[in-house]
C-alpha positions in Angstrom: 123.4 197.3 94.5 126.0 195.2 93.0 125.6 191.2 93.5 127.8 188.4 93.5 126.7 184.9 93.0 128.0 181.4 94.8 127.0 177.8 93.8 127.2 175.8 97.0 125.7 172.8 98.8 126.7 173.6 102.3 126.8 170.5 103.8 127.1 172.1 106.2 128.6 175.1 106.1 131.7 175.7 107.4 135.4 177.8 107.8 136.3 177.5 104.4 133.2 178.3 103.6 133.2 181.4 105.6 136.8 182.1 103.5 135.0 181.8 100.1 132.3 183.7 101.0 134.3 187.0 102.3 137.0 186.4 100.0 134.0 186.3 97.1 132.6 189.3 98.5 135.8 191.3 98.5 137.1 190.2 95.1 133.6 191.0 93.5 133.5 194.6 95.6 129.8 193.5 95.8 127.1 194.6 98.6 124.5 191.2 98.3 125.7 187.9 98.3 123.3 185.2 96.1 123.9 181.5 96.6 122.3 179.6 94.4 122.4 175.8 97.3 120.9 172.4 96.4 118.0 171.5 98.4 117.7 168.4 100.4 119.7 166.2 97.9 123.4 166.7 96.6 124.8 166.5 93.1 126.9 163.5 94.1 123.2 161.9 94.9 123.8 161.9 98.8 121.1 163.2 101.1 122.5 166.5 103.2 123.5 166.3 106.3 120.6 168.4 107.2 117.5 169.7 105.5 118.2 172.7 103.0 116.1 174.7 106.0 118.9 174.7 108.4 121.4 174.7 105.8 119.9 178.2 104.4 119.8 179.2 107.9 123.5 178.7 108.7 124.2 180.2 105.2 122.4 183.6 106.2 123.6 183.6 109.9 127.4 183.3 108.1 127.0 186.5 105.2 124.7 185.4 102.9 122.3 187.7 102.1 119.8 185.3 99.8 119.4 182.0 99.3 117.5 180.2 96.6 117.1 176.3 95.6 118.7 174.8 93.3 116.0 172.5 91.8 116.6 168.5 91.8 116.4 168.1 88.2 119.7 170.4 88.2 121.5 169.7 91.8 121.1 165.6 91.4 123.5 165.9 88.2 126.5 165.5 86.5 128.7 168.6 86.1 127.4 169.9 83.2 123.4 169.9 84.3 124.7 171.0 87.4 126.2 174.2 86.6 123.6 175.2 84.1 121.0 175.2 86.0 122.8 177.5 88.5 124.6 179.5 86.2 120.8 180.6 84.5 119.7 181.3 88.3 122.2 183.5 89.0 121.5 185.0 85.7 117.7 185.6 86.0 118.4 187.0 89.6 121.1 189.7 87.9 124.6 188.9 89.3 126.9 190.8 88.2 129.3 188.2 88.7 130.0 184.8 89.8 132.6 183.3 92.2 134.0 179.7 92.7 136.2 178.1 94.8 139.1 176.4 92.9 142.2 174.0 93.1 143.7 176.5 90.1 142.8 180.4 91.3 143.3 181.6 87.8 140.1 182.5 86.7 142.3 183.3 82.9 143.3 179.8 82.5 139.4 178.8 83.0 138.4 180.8 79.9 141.2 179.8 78.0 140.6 175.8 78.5 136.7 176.5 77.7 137.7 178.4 74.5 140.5 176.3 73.0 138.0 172.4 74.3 135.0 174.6 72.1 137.8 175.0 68.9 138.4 171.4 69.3 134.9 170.2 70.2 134.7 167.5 67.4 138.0 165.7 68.2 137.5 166.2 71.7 134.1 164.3 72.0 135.7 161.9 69.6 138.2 161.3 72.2 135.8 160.8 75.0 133.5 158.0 73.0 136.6 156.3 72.6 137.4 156.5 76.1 134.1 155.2 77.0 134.1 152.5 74.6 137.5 151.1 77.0 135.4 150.9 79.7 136.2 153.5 82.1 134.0 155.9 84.0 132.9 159.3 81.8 134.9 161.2 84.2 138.1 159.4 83.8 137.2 159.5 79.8 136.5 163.1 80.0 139.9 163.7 82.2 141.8 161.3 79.7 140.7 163.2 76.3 141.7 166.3 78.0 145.4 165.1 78.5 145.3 164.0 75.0 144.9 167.3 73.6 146.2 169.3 76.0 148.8 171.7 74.7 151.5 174.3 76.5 148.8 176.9 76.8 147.4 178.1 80.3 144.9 176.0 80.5 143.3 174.7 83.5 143.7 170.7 85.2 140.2 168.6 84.6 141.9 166.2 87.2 140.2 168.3 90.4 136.6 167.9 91.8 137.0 172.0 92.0 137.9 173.0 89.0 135.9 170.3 86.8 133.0 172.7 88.2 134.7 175.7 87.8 135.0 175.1 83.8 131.4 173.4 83.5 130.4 177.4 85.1 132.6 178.9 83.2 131.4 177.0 79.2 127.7 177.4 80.9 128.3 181.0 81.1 129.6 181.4 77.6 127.1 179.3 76.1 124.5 180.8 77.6 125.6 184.4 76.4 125.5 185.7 80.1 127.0 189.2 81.2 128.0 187.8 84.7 131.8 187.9 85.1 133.3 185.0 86.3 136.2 185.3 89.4 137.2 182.1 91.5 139.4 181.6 94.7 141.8 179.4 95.6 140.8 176.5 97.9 142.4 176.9 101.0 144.0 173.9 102.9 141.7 171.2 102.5 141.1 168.8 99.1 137.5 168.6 98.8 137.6 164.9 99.0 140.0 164.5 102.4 138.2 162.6 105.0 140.5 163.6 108.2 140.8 167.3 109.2 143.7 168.7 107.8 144.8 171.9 109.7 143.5 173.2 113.0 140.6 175.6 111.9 139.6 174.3 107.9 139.0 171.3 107.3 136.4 169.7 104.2 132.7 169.1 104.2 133.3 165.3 103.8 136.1 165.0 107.1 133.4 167.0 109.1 130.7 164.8 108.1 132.4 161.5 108.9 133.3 163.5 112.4 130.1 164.0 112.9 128.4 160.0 112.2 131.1 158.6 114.2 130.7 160.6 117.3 126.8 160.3 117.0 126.9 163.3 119.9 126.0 166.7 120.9 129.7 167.4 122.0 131.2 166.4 118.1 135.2 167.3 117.5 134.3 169.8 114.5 133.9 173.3 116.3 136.9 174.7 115.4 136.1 173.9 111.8 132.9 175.3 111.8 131.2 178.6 112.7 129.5 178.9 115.7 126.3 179.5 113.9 127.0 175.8 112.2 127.6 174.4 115.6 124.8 175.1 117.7 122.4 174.5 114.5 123.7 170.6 114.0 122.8 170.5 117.6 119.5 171.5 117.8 119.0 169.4 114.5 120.2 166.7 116.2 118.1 167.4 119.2 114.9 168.0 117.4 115.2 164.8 114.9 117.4 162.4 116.9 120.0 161.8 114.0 121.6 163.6 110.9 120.9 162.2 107.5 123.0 159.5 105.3 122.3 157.0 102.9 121.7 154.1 105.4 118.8 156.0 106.9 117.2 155.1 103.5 118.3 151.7 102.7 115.1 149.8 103.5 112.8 151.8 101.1 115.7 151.7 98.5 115.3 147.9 98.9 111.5 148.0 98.9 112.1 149.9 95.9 114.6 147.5 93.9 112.9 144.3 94.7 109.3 145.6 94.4 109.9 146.5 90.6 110.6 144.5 87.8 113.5 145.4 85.7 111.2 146.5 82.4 110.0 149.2 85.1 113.4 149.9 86.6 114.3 150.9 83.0 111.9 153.7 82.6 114.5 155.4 85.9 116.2 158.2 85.1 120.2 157.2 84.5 119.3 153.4 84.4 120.5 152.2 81.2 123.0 149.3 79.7 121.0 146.5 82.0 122.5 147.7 85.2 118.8 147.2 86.2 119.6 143.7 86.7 122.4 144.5 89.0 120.6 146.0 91.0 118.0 143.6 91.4 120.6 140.9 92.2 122.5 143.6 94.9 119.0 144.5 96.6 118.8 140.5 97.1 122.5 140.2 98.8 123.3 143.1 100.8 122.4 144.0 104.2 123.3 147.4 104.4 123.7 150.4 101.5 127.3 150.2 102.1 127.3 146.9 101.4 125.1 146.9 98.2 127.2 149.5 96.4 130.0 147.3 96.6 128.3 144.6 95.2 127.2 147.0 92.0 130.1 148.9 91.5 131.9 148.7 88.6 134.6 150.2 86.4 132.7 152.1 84.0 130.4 152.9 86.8 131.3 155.8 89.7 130.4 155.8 93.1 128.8 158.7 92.7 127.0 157.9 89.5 125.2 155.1 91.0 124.3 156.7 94.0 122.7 159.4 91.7 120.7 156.2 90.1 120.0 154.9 94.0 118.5 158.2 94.5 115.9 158.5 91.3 115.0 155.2 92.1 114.0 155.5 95.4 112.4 159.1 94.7 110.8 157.6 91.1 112.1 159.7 89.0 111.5 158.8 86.0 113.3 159.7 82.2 110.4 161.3 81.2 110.5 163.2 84.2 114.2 164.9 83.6 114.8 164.6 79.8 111.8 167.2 79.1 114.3 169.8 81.6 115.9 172.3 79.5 119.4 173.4 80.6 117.9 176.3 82.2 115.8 176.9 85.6 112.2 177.3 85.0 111.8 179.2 88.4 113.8 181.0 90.9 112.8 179.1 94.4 113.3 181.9 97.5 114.3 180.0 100.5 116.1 182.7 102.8 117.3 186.2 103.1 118.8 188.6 105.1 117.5 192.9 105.7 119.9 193.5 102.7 118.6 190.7 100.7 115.0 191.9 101.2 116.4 195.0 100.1 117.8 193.5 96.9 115.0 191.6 95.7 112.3 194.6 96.6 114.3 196.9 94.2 114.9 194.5 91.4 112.5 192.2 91.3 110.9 193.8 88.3 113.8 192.8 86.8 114.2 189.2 87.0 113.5 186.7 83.8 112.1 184.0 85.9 109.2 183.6 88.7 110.0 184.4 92.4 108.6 181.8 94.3 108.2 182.7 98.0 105.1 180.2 98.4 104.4 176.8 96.7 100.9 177.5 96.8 101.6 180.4 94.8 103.2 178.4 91.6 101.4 175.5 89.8 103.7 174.6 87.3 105.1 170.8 87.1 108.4 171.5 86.9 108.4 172.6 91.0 107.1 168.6 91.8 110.3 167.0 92.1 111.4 169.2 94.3 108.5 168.1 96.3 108.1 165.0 95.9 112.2 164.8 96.9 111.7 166.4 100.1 108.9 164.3 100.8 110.9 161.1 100.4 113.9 163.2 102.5 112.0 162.9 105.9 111.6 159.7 105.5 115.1 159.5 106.7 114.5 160.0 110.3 112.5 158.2 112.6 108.7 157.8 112.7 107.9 160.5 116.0 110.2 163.0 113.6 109.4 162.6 110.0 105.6 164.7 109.9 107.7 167.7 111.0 110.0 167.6 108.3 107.4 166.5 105.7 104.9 169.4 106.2 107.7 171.8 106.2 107.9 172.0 102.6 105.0 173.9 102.4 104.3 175.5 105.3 107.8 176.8 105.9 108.0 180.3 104.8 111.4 181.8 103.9 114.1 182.5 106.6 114.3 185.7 107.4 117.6 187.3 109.3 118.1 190.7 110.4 
């Protein structure tokens, strides 16, 4: 049985999804599909739309075949962490290969930028501390060093959410000396970043998302952009816990949060460094809302998306001491769904695999696993009081999804 592996967030899943995933499938001539999905928090530090429960369920119910957590030490960072942690997943789990979804669609001119950036690692990180030291963003340092070296070879833009992770998959499986073989496909239609639907049937996470919050009901303008499956399971999420999740939901305990510590203690925080402690302090005093508050703190040198990571070890305490001890590969392989085939797939290698299957939390006592717990934990606390016990016993006594 010959696997292919996806690195997704689902949030939520939908048509171009479905595209990736068959288009994946095809490419890779593969008979189990792996994703390796974030759990209840995103890599741009955003809580999901819906918990990672519904969101493995719409991934099975649309051809996935297993689904396994991506743990928060890995899904709540920058590009690099990101795709580490996933790429030694899908490596434990043994993929044979590994498809992405990419601005570019030439997987050649992926290897070629990650070989020729390692032959000029030394001027390239040269480039990027100088960058920095101008006072823009890492991204925009990393995206400007690039153009400064770039030559006429086939190499790949670093100016594209997609393919940023595409090469950080691509340099994690070099470095890590995996055999998976790397394939990608060509985004279809819609930028990753648009925020209004751009054809009639695909359309991107974030424009179905903002669909979604600004209908606030059952009958929301996204079906033809979405599976069935997705539909009628954002319903019955929405009918079970009254409301979808977003950063506002959390706003108050963020608050609590910033003006309940002091800023010697705010410091110990993952990612809080260069005194923006203090900034946060002063926002937490003046804003009303969490919209509001991250326009108060944003800066040049400091994304969106980069503080919102911060926002999000804050409120879930996570603490320096907490990440830097992670290693850049999983400690654990964290089973939340699967289909007949998947069952069938892990039953006849799981002999095989270099990490722990975890199937049961009760089952694994190791440390590492306690931010994933402690996240989900502070995740139902986005939903209202009647709602939030269902969603925060769930962690443990939910067992994985199963779908014939």
């Amino acid at each position: 049985m010959k696997a292919v592996g996806l690195i997704v967030e689902y949030n939520p899943f939908h048509n171009g999804h479905a595209y990736h995933l068959q288009s994946a499938k095809e490419t890779a001539q593969a008979d189990v599909v792996v994703a390796v999905m974030s759990g209840n928090f995103l890599q741009r530090g955003e809580p999901a739309l819906v918990s990672k429960w519904v969101r493995t369920k719409m991934a099975l119910l649309n051809g996935v075949d297993i689904v396994l957590e991506l743990p928060y030490q890995f899904a709540t960072q920058k590009a690099e962490t990101f795709a580490n942690g996933a790429v030694s997943i899908l490596d434990a789990i043994g993929c044979h290969s590994l498809c992405f979804g990419s601005e570019s669609g030439d997987i050649k001119s992926f290897v070629q930028t990650v070989d020729y950036l390692d032959s000029h690692k030394e001027i390239f990180d040269e480039n990027i501390k100088k960058n920095i030291k101008t006072g823009v963003s890492f991204p925009k340092a990393l995206s400007l060093s690039f153009q400064s070296l770039s030559s006429t070879e086939n190499l790949v833009s670093l100016e594209k959410p997609n393919n940023i992770l595409g090469f950080h998959y691509i340099k994690a499986l070099k470095h890590q000396k995996s055999p998976i073989i790397p394939l990608t496909v060509k985004r279809k239609n819609a930028d990753y970043h648009d925020e209004h639907f751009a054809t009639e049937t695909i359309a991107s996470a974030t424009s179905i998302r903002k669909a979604l919050f600004a209908s606030k009901e059952n009958n929301s303008p996204i079906e033809q952009y979405v599976p069935d499956a997705t539909s009628r399971l954002l319903k019955e999420y929405l009918n079970d816990y009254g409301n979808f999740h977003e950063w506002e939901h959390y706003w108050n305990y963020l608050r609590l949060r910033l003006l309940h510590c002091k800023p010697e203690d705010l410091r110990d925080i993952y990612e809080v460094e260069e005194g923006i402690e203090h900034r946060l302090i002063a926002g937490a005093l003046e804003a009303a809302n969490f919209k509001e508050f991250m326009q108060k703190i944003k800066t040049k040198r400091y994304t969106w998306t980069r503080l919102q990571r911060i926002c999000l070890h804050i409120l879930t305490n996570t603490k320096k001491e907490d990440m830097i001890r992670t290693t850049d590969k999983a400690t654990y392989l964290r089973l939340l769904g699967m289909t007949a085939m998947g069952k069938e797939y892990l039953n006849k290698f799981k002999t095989q695999f270099t990490l722990p299957l975890i199937s049961k939390l009760s089952a694994y006592k190791e440390n590492d696993i306690y931010l994933d717990i402690k996240a989900s934990r502070v995740y139902s606390f986005g939903l209202g009081n009647q709602t939030q016990n269902k969603l925060l016993n769930q962690e443990f006594k939910q067992p994985p999804i199963y779908v014939e």
